[in-house]
C-alpha positions in Angstrom: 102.8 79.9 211.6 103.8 77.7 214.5 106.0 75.0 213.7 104.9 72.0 216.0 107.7 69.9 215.5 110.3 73.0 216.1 108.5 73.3 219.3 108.8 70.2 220.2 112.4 70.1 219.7 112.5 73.4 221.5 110.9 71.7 224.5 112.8 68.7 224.8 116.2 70.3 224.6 115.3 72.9 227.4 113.9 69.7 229.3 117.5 67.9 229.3 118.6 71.1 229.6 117.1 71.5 233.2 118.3 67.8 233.7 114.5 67.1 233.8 112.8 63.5 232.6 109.7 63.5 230.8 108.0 62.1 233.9 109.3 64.7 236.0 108.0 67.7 234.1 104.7 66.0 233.3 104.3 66.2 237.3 105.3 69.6 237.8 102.9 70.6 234.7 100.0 68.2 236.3 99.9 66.4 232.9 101.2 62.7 231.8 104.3 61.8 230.7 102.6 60.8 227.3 101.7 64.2 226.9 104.8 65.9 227.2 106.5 63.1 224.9 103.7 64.3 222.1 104.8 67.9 222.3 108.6 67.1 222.1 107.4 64.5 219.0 105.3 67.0 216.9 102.2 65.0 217.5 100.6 68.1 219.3 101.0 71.2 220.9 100.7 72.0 224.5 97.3 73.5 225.5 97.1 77.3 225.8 96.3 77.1 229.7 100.0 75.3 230.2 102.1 77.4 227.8 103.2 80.2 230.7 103.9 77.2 232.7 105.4 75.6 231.0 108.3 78.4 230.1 108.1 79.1 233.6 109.6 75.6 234.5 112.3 75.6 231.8 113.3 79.1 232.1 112.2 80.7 228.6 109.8 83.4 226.9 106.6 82.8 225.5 108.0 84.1 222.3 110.4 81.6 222.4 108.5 78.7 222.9 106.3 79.4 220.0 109.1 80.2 217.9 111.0 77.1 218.7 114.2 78.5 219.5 116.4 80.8 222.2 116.0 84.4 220.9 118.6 86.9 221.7 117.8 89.8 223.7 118.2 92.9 220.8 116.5 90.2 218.5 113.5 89.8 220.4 111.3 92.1 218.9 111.9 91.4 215.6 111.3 88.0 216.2 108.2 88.2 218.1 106.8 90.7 215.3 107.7 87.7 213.1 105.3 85.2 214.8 102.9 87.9 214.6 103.0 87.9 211.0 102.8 84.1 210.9 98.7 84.8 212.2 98.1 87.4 210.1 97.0 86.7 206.1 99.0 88.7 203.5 95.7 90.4 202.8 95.1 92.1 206.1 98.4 93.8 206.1 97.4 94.8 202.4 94.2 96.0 204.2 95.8 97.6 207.0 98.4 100.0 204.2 95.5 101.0 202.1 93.6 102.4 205.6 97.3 104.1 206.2 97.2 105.3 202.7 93.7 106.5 202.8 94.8 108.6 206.6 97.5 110.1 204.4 95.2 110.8 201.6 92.5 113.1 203.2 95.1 115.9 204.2 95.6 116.6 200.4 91.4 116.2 199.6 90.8 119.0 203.0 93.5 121.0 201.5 91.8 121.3 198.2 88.4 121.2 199.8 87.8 124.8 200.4 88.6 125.5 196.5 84.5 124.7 196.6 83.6 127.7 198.7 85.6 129.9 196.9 89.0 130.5 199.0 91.7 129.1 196.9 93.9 130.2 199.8 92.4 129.4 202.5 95.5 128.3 204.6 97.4 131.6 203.6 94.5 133.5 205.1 94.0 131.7 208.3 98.0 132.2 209.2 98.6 135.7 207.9 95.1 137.4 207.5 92.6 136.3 209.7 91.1 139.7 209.8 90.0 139.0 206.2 87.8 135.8 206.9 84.2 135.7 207.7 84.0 134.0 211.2 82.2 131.0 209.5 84.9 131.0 207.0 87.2 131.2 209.6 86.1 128.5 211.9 85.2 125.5 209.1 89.3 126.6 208.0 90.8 125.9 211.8 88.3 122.6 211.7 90.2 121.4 208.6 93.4 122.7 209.7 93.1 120.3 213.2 91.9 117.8 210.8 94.3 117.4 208.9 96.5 117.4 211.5 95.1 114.4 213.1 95.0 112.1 209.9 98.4 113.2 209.1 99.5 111.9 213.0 97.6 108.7 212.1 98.9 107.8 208.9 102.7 108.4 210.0 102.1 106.7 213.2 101.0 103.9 211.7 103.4 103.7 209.0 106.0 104.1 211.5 105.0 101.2 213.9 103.2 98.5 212.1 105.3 95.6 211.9 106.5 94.0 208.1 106.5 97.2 206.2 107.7 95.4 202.9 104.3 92.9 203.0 102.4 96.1 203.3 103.6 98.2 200.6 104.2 94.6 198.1 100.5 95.2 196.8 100.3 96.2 193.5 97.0 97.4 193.8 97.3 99.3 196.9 100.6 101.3 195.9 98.9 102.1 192.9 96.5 103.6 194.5 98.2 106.0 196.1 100.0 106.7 193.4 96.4 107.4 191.5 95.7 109.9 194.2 99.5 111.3 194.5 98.9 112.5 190.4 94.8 113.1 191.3 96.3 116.1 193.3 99.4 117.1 191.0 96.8 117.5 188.1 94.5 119.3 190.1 97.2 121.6 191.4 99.8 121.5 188.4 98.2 120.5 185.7 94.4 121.8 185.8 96.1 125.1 186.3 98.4 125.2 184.0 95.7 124.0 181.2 92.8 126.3 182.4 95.1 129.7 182.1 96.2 128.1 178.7 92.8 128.3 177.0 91.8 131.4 178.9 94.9 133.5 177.7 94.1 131.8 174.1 96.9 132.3 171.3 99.5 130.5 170.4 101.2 130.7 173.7 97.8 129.7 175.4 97.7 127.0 173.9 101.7 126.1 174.3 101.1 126.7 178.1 98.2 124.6 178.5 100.4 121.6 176.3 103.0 122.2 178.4 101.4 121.4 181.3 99.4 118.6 180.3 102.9 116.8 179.2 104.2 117.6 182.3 100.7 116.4 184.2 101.4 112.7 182.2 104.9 112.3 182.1 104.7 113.1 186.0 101.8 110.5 186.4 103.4 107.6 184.5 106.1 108.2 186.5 104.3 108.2 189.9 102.3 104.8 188.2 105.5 102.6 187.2 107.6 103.8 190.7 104.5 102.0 192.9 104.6 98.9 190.5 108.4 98.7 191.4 107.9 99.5 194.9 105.1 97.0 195.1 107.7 94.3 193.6 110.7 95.3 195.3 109.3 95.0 198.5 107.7 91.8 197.8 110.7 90.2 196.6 112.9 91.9 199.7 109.7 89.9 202.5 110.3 86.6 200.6 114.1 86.8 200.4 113.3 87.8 204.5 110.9 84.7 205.1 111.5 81.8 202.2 108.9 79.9 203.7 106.3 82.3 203.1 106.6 82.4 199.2 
C-alpha cells in the first residue's frame, strides 16, 4: 500500500531539494500552494493526472514517488515489484499459484491419459516406433505430446517471473494440493502397479509385493503431505520477516 505521509515527506524533501518553495511548484504543476502543502502533510495524495509531472519537475521515478523514497538503480525492480504487491490481496497471488500449479499438473494427467485407450506406452511408441501406431493413434499422441509441452512452458514461465514467490507458495491449501496430485500420480504409477501384480501373481509373495508397495505408496505420500505444510509455513514466515508490515 501507498503510504501518504512517506510521500509526502518524499515530496517535500525533493522540493527543497530543487531549492523550490511550495508556491513555486504549485505554479509549475498549475495547482495551489495549499495543495502541494497537503501532499507534503499526508492530508492527501496528488491526483493521478499530476503524478508524471510531478517527478518530472523534481527529477525522480514514478516508482519512487509512490514508494516514498530514492531507489537505487539494481534495486529498482525489486522495489517496484514490492508496490505491486501492496495492490494485490494475499488471495490473488494464492489464486494465481494454484492456476501455476494446475499448468504443471496436466502434463502428468495427458501422460497418463492414453492408459484409457489402451497404450500404456504411448510416448515410447511415438519416439521409437511410429510404424507401430494406427495413424489416429498416432496423431491424438503428437496432440498430447505438443500439449504437454505448452502447459509445461506455462507453468515454468510463470513460476519463474511472477513476482513474491514466498506469498505464493505460503498457502497451505494450495501447496497441498499439489502435493495431493504429486502422490495422485506416484500411486497410480508406483503404487497401483505394484499392488495390481501383487494380487495377480497371488501367494505369499503376491501378497508381500503388493504390501510393499502400498507402504511405500503412503510413506511416500505423508511425506509429499507434511513437506507442502512446511513449505507453505516456511515461506510465509520468510514474506513476513521480508515485509513486517504486512503480517
Amino acid at each position: 500500500m501507498i503510504d501518504v505521509r512517506k510521500t509526502g515527506k518524499f515530496i517535500a524533501q525533493c522540493r527543497h531539494e530543487k531549492n523550490l518553495t511550495q508556491k513555486e511548484l504549485g505554479d509549475r504543476l498549475n495547482v495551489t500552494d495549499r495543495a502541494v502543502s497537503k501532499w507534503e502533510n499526508g492530508r492527501s495524495f496528488p491526483d493521478v493526472n499530476l503524478i508524471e509531472e510531478i517527478c518530472r519537475e523534481l527529477d525522480i521515478e514514478v516508482s519512487e514517488l509512490l514508494a516514498g523514497k530514492k531507489i537505487e538503480p539494481e534495486h529498482y525492480k525489486e522495489e517496484t515489484e514490492k508496490m505491486l504487491m501492496g495492490t494485490v490481496r494475499e488471495n490473488t497471488m494464492h489464486r494465481f499459484q494454484l492456476i501455476i500449479y494446475l499448468l504443471m499438473t496436466l502434463p502428468l494427467v495427458l501422460i497418463l491419459l492414453p492408459t484409457l485407450w489402451g497404450d500404456p506406452v504411448w510416448i515410447l511408441n511415438v519416439l521409437f516406433w511410429p510404424e507401430g501406431n494406427v495413424l489416429l493413434l498416432k496423431g491424438r499422441s503428437i496432440l498430447l505430446i505438443g500439449l504437454i509441452i505448452v502447459f509445461m512452458w506455462c507453468g515454468s514461465y510463470l513460476e519463474r517471473y511472477l513476482p513474491e514467490k514466498n506469498l505464493r507458495h505460503s498457502s497451505k491449501k494450495v501447496e497441498l494440493f499439489y502435493a495431493t496430485m504429486g502422490a495422485a500420480w506416484m500411486i497410480w504409477i508406483v503404487g497401483s502397479g505394484a499392488v495390481i501384480n501383487g494380487i495377480k501373481a497371488g501367494g505369499i509373495e503376491g501378497i508381500a509385493a503388493a504390501g510393499i508397495g502400498t507402504v511405500i505408496t503412503v510413506g511416500c505420500s505423508i511425506i509429499y503431505f507434511k513437506g507442502a505444510i512446511e513449505t507453505a509455513r516456511a515461506n510465509k514466515e520468510k514474506y513476513e520477516e521480508e515485509n513486517p508490515e504486512e503480517k
